[in-house]
N, C-alpha and C positions, 0 to 999 in steps of 0.2 A: 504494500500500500504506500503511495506518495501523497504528499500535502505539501502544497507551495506554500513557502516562508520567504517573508518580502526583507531583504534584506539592506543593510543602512545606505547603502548607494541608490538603493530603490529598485536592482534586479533581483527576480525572485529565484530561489534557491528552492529546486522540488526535494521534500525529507523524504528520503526512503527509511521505514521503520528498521529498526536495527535486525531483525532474525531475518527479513527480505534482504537486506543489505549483506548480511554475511552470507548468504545462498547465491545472490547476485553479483560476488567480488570476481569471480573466473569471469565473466561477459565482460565485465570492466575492465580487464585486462586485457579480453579479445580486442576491444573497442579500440582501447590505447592504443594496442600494436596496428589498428588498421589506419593511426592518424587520429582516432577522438581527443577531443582534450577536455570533454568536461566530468567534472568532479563527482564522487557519490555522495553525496550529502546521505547523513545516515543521524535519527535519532525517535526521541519518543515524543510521541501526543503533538506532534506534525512542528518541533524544535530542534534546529539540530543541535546533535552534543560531538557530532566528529565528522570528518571528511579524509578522504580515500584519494589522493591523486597519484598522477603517473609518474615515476622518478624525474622525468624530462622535466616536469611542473616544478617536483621539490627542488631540482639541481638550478632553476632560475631563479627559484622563492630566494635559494641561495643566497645566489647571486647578489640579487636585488637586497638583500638583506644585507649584507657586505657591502655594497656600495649606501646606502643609508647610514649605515655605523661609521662608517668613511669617511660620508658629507657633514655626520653631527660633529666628530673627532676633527675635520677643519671648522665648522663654526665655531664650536668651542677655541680654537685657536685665534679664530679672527676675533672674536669676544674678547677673549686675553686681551688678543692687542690694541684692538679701541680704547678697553681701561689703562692702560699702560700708560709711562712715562714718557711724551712723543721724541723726547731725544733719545729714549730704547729701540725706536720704529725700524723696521729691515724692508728694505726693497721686497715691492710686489715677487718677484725672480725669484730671492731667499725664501720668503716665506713659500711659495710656491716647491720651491725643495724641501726645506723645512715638512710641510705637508705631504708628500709624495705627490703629487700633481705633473703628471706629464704635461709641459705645455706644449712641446709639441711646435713648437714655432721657428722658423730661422731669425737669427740675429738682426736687428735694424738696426739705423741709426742713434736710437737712444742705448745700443751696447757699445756703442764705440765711445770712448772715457774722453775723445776730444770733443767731442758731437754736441751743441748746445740750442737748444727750442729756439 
């Protein structure tokens, strides 16, 4: 039995009850390997208490999760530095190393030490 549960972004999430869900775990697998990507929602009285995806899903959730922890561990840095003493202040570049941040850019004018706006 499924019962659509509206979820906080506002797409709905159908609950498969939990003993249909554990009988229906092998087709969710067929599914994934033919290319499915959606999730089993599984729980009781049409709420879900758990979800079932395909290792592809978790190995992006990852991802995703790591670049998040990333982004907050440079905020936190850039936060330091706005409170900070401005004669402690480091070039955009250092800090950008400092953080691990590929910038990824070739050299301009403003890296050559004789170069002035």
């Amino acid at each position: 039995m499924q019962t659509p549960f509206q979820l906080p972004n506002g797409d709905t999430a159908m609950v498969t009850d939990t003993a249909t869900a554990g009988r229906s775990l092998g087709r969710a697998v067929e599914l994934w390997r033919e290319g499915a990507t959606e999730p089993l929602f599984y729980g009781s009285e049409g709420r879900p208490e758990g979800v079932v995806i395909s290792f592809d899903q978790w190995a992006e959730y990852v991802t995703l999760k790591e670049d998040a922890e990333d982004d907050r561990r440079r905020e936190e840095i850039v936060r330091r530095r706005l409170d900070d003493d401005p004669s402690k202040w480091v070039s955009f570049e250092d800090a950008a190393r400092e953080g691990g941040w590929d910038l990824d850019v070739p050299p301009g004018p403003a890296d050559d030490p004789g170069h002035r706006p």
